[in-house]
N, C-alpha and C positions, 0 to 999 in steps of 0.2 A: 414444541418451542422451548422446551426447560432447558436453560446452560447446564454446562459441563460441571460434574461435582470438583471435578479437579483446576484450582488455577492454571494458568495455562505456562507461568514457571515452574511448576512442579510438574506438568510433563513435558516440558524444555529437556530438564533433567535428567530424564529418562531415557531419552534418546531423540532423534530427528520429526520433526513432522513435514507433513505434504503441505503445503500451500495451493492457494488456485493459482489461475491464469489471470490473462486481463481480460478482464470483464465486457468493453467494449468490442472486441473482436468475436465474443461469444453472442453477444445480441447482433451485432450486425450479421452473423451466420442465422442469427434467428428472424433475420428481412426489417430490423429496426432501423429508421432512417437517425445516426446521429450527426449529421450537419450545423444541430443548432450549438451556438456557443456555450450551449449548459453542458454539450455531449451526453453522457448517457444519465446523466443528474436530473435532463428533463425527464425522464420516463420517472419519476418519480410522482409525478403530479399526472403524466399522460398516460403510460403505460405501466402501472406497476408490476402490472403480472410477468410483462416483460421476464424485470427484474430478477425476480425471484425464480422461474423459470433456467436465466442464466445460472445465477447460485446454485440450484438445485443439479444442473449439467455436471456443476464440478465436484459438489460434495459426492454424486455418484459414480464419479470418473477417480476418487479416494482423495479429494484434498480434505485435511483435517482442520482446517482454517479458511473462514471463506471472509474475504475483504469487502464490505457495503462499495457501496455505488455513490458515496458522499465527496468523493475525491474532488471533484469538480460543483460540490452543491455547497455554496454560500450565501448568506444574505444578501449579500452585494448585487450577487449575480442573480438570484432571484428578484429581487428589486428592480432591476433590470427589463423582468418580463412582468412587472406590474403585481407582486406576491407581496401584501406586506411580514412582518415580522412572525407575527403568529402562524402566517400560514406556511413560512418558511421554515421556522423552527417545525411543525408538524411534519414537515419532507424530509428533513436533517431525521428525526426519530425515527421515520420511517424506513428509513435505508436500513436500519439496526433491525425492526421488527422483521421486514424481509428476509438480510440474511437467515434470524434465526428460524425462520419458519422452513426455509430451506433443510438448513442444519434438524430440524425434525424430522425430515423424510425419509434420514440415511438410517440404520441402525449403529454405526460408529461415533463415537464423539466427535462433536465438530465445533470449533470455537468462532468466535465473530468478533474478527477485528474492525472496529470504525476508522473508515480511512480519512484522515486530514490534511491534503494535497497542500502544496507551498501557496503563497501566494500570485507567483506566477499563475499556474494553473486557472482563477478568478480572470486574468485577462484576458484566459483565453488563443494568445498571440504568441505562442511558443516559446515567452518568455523564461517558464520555469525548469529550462533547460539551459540559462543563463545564468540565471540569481543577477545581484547588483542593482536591483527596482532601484534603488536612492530613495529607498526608507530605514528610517533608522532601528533598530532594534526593539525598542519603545515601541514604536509604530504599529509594527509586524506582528509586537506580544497584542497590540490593542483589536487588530485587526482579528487574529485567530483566537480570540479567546473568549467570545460570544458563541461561536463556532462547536469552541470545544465540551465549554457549559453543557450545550445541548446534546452533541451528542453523547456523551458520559450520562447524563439524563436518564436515555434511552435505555443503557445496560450494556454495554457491549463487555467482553473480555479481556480486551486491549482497544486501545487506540492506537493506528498504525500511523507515524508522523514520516511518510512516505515520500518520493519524489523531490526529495529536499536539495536544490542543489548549489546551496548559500551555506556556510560554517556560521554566518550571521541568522541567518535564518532559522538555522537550528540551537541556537543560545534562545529566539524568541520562542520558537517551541515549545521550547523543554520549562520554559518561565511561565507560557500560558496555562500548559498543563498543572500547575503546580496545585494541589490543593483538591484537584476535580475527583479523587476516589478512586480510579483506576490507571493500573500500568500502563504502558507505554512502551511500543519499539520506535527506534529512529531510523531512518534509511535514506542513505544518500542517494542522490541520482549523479553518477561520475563518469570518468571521462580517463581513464589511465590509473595512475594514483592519485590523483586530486579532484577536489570536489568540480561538477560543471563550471564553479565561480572561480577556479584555480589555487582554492586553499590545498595543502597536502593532506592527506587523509588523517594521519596521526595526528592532526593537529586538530581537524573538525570530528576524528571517533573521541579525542581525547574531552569533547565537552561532555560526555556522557559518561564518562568512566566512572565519576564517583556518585551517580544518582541513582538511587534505591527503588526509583519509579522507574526506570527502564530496564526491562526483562530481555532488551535483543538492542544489536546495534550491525548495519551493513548498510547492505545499497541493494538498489531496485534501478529500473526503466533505464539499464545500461547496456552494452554489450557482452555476452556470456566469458569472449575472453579476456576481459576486467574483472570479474568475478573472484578467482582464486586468491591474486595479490590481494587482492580488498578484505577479504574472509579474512587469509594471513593478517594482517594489518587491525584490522578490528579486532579480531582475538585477543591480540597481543598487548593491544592498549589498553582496551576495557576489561579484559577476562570476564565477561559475558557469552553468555550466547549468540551468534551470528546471524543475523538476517539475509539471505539472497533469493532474489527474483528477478532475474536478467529480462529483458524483452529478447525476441525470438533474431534476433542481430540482424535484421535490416533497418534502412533509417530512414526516418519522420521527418518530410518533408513538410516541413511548416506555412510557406509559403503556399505550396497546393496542393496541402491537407492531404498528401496521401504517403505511403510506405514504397520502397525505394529498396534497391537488392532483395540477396538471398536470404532465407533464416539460415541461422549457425548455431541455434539454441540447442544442446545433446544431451539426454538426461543419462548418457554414460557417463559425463563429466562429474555426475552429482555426489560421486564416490571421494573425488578429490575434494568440493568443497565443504563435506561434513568431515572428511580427515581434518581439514583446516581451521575447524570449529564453527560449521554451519549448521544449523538448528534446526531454522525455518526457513522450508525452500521450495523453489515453487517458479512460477514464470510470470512475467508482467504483459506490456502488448504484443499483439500475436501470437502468444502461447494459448493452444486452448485445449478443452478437455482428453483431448487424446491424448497430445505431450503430456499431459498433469499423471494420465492414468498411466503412463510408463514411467514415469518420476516416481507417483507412489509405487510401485510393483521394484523398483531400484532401493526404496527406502528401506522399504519389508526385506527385501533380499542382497544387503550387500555384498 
């Protein structure tokens, strides 16, 4: 369970890492029912072993980063199911203690990002593929930053401020985190060149550009071919490291909660998004440990 001797910007540096998959499609292969509005956030309290089982799939399929199960675990939304505070903060920690126990089983270094999903995501209602709640910025720092307290708590190596798909939402991010001890990537959830919320990308990588606490900046939970212009573009703006984890390109049916087309995700592609300044890369829903293990074996061997 001992973190990596290395920050995980100083092996940005060095070259590329693996990333996981999505974590939900890895427990549902493992017979977990998530139907409930916590999605895989309940297993935290129900099944933990789950959890960690998932994690450990991927750090042994070579991802060098394994993202907690907190995407969807907030106060709000525990309170929800009758948890008060304390006992939510102990699930919030908990998602960090899992991953890294995962991250013990491999003999590789493996880091542990704490994931802090938009506030969409807390609805529940497919909104965080919109952004535009009609909260204000103030609001959304108020809302994520009990959140963030705790999981930085925990210890993770990054905080992953993922799935973001508001350029307002990510000004409240980058304010919550402020102060909490550790790094941070940002990652948009997009839609072409602009963010889900129809900001232009340049405009919402450009909020990150001059912050010393974020070590990555791209997108996640998009379509694979979005991905390259996006890298381009982040690159360019921030001269940072790149974040990409596409989902496997079929689409999320909100309405009735299920996936819709083919996957398009190719980890032949992965070649072009580290030419374009991709760091950390990896796949988001419906990627799972098999795609991850030809991503890494792509990474090792370009």
């Amino acid at each position: 369970m001992s973190a990596p001797t290395a920050p995980l910007a100083t092996a940005l540096a060095r070259g590329p890492l693996a990333l996981d998959g999505g974590l939900s499609n890895q427990l549902a292969a493992q017979g977990c029912d998530l139907s409930d509005e916590l999605w895989s956030a309940r297993l935290l309290a129900d099944d933990p072993r789950q959890i960690e089982a998932a994690h450990t799939a991927y750090a042994r399929a070579g991802a060098q980063v394994l993202i907690t199960s907190s995407y969807q675990a907030t106060f709000e939304g525990f309170a929800r199911r009758g948890l008060g505070r304390e006992e939510a903060a102990v699930l919030l920690r908990r998602s960090v203690t899992l991953a890294r126990r995962a991250a013990g089983r491999v003999e590789q270094q493996v880091w542990v990002a704490a994931s802090v999903g938009p506030y969409g995501a807390m609805l529940a209602d497919g909104s965080e593929y919109r952004g535009r709640y009609g909260l204000s910025v103030a609001e959304l720092e108020r809302f994520h930053r009990p959140r963030v307290e705790t999981l930085a708590e925990a210890g993770p190596d990054v905080l992953a401020l993922e799935t973001v798909p508001d350029a307002d939402e990510a000004e409240a991010l980058l304010r919550a985190v402020r102060g909490c001890g550790v790094p941070v990537w940002l990652s948009y959830s997009v839609a072409g060149e602009h963010t889900r919320a129809g900001q232009p990308l340049a405009e919402a990588f450009a909020l990150a550009a001059g912050d010393e606490q974020v070590v990555a900046v791209g997108v996640n939970c998009c379509e694979p071919g979005d991905v390259e212009r996006a890298v381009e573009t982040a690159a360019r703006v921030t001269g940072k490291p790149v974040v990409a984890y596409p989902n496997s390109g079929e689409g999320w049916d909100a309405r009735e909660r299920r996936w819709r087309g083919l996957p398009t995700f190719d980890p032949a592609r992965v070649g072009r998004w580290t030419a374009a300044g991709a760091r950390l890369v990896g796949g988001c829903c419906r990627v799972g440990p098999d795609r991850i293990a030809e991503l890494a074996q792509v990474l090792k061997n370009p």
